[in-house]
Structures are given as structure tokens and as C-alpha cells.
N, CA, C and O of each residue as an XYZ file, in Angstrom:
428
protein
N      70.893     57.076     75.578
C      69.715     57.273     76.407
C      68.621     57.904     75.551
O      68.647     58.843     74.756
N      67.928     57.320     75.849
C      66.360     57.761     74.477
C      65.718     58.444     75.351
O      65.802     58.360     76.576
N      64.642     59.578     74.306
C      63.549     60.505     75.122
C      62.202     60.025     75.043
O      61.533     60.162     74.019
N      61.736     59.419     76.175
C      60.317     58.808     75.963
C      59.204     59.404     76.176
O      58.114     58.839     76.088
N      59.457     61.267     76.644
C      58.208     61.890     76.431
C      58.353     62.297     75.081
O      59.270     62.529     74.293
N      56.146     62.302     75.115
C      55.695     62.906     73.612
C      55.374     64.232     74.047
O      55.600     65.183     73.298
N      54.949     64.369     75.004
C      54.506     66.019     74.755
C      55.162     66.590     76.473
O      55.369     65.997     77.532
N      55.319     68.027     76.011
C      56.287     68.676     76.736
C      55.686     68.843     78.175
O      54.525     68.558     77.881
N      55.637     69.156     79.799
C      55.473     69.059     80.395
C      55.297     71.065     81.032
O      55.995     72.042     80.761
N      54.101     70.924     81.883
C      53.918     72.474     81.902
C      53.629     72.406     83.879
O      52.847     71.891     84.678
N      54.572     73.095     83.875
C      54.293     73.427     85.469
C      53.159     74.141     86.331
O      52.808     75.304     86.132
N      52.683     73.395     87.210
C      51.028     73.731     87.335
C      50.355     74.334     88.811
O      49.489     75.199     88.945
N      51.012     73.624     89.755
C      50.867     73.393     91.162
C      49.715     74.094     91.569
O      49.704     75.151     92.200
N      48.493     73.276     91.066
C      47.093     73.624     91.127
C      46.434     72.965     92.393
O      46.702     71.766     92.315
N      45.841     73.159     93.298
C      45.203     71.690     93.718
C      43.750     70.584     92.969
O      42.795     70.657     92.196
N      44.191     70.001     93.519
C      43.174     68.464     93.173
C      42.839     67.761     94.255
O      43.075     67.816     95.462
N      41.872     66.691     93.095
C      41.469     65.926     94.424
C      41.688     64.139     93.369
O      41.455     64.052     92.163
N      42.024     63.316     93.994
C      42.141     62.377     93.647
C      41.174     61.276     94.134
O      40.924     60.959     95.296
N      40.790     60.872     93.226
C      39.789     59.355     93.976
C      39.529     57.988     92.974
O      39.572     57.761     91.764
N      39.210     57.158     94.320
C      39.760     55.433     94.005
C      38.560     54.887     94.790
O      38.685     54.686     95.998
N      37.024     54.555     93.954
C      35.991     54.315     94.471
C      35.323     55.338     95.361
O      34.946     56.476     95.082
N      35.261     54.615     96.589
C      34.424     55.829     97.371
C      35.868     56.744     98.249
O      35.584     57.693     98.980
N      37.649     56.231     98.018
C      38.215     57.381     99.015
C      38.919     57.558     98.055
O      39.483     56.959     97.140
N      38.633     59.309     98.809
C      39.246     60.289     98.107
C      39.866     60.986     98.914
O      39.510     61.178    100.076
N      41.430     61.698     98.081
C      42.353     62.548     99.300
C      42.540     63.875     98.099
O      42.478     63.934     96.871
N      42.765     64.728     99.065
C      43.649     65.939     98.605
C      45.049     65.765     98.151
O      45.986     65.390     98.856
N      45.101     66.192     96.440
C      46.827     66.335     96.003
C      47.167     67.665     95.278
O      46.455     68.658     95.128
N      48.318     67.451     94.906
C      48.974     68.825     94.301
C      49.126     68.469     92.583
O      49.584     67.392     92.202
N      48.817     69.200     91.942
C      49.174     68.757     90.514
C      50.414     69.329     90.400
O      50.489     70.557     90.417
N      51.641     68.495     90.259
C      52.848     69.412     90.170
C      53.222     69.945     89.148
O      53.723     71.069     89.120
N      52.957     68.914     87.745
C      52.705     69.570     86.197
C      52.019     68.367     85.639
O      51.653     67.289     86.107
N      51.973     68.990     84.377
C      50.692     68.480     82.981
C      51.482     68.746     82.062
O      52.372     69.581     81.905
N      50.853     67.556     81.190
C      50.861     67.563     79.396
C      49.650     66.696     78.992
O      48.658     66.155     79.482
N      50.204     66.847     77.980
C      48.995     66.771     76.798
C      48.498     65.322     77.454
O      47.335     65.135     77.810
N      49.477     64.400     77.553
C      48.702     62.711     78.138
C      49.231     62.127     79.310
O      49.460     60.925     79.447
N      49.495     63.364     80.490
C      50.008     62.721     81.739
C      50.201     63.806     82.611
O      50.604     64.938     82.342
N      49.800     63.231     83.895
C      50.402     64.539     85.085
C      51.138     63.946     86.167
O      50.969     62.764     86.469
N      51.907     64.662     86.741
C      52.814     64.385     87.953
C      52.092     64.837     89.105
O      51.568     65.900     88.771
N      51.792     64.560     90.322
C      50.988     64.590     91.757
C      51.888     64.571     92.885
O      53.033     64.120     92.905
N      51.225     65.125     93.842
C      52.309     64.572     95.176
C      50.821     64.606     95.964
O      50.194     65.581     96.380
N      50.508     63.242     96.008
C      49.200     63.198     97.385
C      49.793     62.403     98.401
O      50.877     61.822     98.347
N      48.813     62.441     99.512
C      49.022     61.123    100.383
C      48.364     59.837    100.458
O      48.505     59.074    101.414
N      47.398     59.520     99.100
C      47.200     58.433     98.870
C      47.850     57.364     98.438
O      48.714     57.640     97.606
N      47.764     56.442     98.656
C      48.385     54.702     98.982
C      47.801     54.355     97.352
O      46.637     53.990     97.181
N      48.625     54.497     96.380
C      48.673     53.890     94.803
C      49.270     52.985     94.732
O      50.097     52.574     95.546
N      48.872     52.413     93.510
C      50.216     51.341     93.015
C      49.961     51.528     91.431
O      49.052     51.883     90.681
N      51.140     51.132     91.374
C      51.681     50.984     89.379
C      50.424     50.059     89.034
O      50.102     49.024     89.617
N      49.749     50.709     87.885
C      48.792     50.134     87.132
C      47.347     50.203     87.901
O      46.467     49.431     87.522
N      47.030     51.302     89.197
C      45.665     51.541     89.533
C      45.145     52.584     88.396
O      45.914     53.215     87.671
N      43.981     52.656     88.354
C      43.335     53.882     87.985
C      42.249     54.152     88.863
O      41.514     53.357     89.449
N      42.263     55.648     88.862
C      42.311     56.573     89.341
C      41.498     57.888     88.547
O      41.668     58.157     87.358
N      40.559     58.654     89.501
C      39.792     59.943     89.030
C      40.681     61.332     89.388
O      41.140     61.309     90.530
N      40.910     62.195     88.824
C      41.379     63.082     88.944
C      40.801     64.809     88.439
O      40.583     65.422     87.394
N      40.755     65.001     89.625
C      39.746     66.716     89.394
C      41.041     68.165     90.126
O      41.601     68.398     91.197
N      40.991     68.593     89.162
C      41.774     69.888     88.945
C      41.355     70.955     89.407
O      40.197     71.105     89.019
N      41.727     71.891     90.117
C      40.621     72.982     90.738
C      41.470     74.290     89.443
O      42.695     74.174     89.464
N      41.112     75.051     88.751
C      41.499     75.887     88.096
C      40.949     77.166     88.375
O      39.846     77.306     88.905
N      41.812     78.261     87.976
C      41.466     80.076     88.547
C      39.496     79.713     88.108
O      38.929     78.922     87.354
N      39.136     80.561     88.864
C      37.812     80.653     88.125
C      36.830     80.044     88.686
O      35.656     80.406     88.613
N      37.255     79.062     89.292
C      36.196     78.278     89.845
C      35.619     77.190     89.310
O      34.665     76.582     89.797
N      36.454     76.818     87.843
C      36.220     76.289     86.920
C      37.673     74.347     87.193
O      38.868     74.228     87.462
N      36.946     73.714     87.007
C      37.721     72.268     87.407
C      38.139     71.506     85.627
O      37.908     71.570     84.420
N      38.675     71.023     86.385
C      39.205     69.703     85.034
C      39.418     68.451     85.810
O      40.034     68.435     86.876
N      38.804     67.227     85.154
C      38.234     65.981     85.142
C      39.293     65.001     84.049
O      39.707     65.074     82.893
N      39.386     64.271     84.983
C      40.208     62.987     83.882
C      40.556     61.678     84.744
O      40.804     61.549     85.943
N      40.484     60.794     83.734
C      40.392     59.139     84.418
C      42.193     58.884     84.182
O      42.714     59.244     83.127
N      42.956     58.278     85.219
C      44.498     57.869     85.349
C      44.724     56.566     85.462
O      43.962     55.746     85.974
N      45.858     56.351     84.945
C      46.406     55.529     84.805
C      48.026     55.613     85.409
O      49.010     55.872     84.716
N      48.029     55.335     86.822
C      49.603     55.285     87.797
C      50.726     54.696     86.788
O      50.666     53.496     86.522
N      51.609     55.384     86.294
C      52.660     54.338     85.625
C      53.976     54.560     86.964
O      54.634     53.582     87.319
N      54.129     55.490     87.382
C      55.177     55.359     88.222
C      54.825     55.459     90.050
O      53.608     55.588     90.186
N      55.443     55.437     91.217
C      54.807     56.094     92.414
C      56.295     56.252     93.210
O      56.896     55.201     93.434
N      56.719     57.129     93.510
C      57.584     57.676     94.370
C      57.595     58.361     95.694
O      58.360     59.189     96.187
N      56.418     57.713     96.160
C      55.789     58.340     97.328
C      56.405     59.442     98.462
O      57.055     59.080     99.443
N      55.991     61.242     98.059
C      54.415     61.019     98.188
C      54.229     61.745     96.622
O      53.305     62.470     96.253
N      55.241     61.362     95.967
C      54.842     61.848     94.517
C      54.320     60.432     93.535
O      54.373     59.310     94.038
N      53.751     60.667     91.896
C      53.130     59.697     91.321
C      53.125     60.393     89.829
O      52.996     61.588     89.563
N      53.327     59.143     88.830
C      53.066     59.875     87.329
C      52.227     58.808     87.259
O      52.392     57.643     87.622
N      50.738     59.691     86.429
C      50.064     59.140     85.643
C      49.845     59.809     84.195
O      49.998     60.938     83.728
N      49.303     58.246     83.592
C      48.532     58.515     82.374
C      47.509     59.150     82.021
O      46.447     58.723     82.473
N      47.467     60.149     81.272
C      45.648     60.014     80.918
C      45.114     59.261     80.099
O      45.487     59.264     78.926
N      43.880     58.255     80.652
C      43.317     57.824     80.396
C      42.065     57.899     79.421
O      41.795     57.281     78.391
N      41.271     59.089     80.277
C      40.148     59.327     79.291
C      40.090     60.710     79.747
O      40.505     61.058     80.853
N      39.531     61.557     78.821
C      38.807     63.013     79.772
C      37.922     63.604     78.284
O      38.202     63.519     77.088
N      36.797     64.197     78.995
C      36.134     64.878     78.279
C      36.952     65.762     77.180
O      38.123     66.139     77.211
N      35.817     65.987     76.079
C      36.123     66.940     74.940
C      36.453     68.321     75.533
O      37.545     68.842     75.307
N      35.690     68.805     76.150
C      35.691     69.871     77.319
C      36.723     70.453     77.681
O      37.198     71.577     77.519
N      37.115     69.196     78.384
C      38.090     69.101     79.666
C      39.245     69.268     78.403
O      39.827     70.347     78.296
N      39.482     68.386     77.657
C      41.197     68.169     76.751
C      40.997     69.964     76.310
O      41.968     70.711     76.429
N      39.787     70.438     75.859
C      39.749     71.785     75.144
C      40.859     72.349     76.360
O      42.055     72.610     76.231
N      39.950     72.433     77.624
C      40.493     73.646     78.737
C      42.460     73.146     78.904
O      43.448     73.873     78.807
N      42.376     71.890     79.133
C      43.703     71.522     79.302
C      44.578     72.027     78.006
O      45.678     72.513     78.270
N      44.159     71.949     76.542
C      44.932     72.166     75.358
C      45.318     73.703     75.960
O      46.451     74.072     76.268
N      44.148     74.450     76.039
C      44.434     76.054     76.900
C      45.482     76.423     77.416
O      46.420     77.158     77.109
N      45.124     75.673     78.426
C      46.331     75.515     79.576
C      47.547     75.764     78.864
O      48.038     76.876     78.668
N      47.946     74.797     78.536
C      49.157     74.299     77.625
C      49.713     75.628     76.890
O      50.763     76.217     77.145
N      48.684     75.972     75.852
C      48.973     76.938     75.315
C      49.039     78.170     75.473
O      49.711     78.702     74.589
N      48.595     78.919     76.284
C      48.635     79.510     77.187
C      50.044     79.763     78.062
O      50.440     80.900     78.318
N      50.602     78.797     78.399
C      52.319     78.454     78.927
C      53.283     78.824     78.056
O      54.245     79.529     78.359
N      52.990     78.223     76.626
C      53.938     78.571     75.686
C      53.285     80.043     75.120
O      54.292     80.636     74.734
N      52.850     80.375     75.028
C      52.625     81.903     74.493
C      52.926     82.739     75.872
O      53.233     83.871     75.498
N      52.965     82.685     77.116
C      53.564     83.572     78.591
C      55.013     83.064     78.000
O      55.654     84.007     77.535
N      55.792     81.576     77.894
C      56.950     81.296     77.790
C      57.772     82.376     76.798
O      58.902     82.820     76.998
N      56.977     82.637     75.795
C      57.900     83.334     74.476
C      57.803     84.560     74.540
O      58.742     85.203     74.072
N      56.329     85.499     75.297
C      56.327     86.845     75.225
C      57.426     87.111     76.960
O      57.524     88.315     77.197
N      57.904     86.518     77.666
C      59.070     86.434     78.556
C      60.292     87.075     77.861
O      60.746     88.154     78.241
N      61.031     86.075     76.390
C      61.732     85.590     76.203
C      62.307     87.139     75.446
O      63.410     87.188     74.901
């Protein structure tokens, strides 16, 4: 059995908002990495839509990124990232790192 993630997965359960033209629903970001997040909304996806995705973060401060559905387990979903600002990958790299530096001063 082979490991087909590249980058490690960070537990998030932020809210979001997801949108597909003009409708948009409320979801949960359940976790993130570096090129994909896991969701549980109640929007109606399918394998291979894309999809806008906005992150609400402490602060008042959001994160933005274009998806790509590879899986849907309704009312959960993995996507790709697609595209996201320089910005946005900065705050998300954060994120990330941020997890593993709380993970090790734990340990």
C-alpha cells in the first residue's frame, strides 16, 4: 500500500464559506496542507468541480483559494488547491508552521 500524500495534514476546524458561481453555503474546514483541504458542507459537489473557498481565521483576517473536488463523501469533500494568492499561501505556510512548532514545544 503506497503513501500518496505530499504534505502532512494540520487540523483546523475553522469556518468557511464555499462557492460555485453565484451559490454559496456555509462549511467547516476540517484540516489543511500545503495543496489540499478536507470540508464537511452541505453543498451538492461532484469529483472534478471547482470551487472558491474562504477561510475565516482568529483575527478577522480570511484565506482565499480556488478547488479542485478530488473526492466527496457527503457531507464531507477533499479538495485540491488550485490557485491562491502569494498572501494567502504566506498566511497558510503560517498556519502550518505554527502547528509544528505548538506540536514539538508539547512534546
Amino acid at each position: 500500500m503506497g503513501f500518496k500524500r505530499k504534505h502532512s495534514r494540520v487540523d483546523m476546524s475553522h469556518p468557511g464559506r464555499l462557492q460555485r458561481g453565484e451559490l454559496s453555503a456555509a462549511c467547516k474546514v476540517i484540516d489543511v496542507s500545503e495543496s489540499g483541504v478536507r470540508l464537511e458542507s452541505r453543498l451538492f459537489v461532484k469529483k472534478g468541480e471547482v470551487l472558491q473557498l474562504l477561510i475565516e481565521l482568529a483575527g478577522g483576517k480570511t484565506l482565499t483559494c480556488e478547488l479542485e473536488v478530488v473526492y466527496v463523501r457527503a457531507p464531507k469533500l477533499g479538495a485540491r488547491i488550485m490557485s491562491i494568492s502569494a498572501e494567502d499561501r504566506e498566511r497558510l505556510i503560517r498556519i502550518l508552521d505554527d502547528h509544528v512548532q505548538n506540536s514539538f514545544s508539547r512534546g
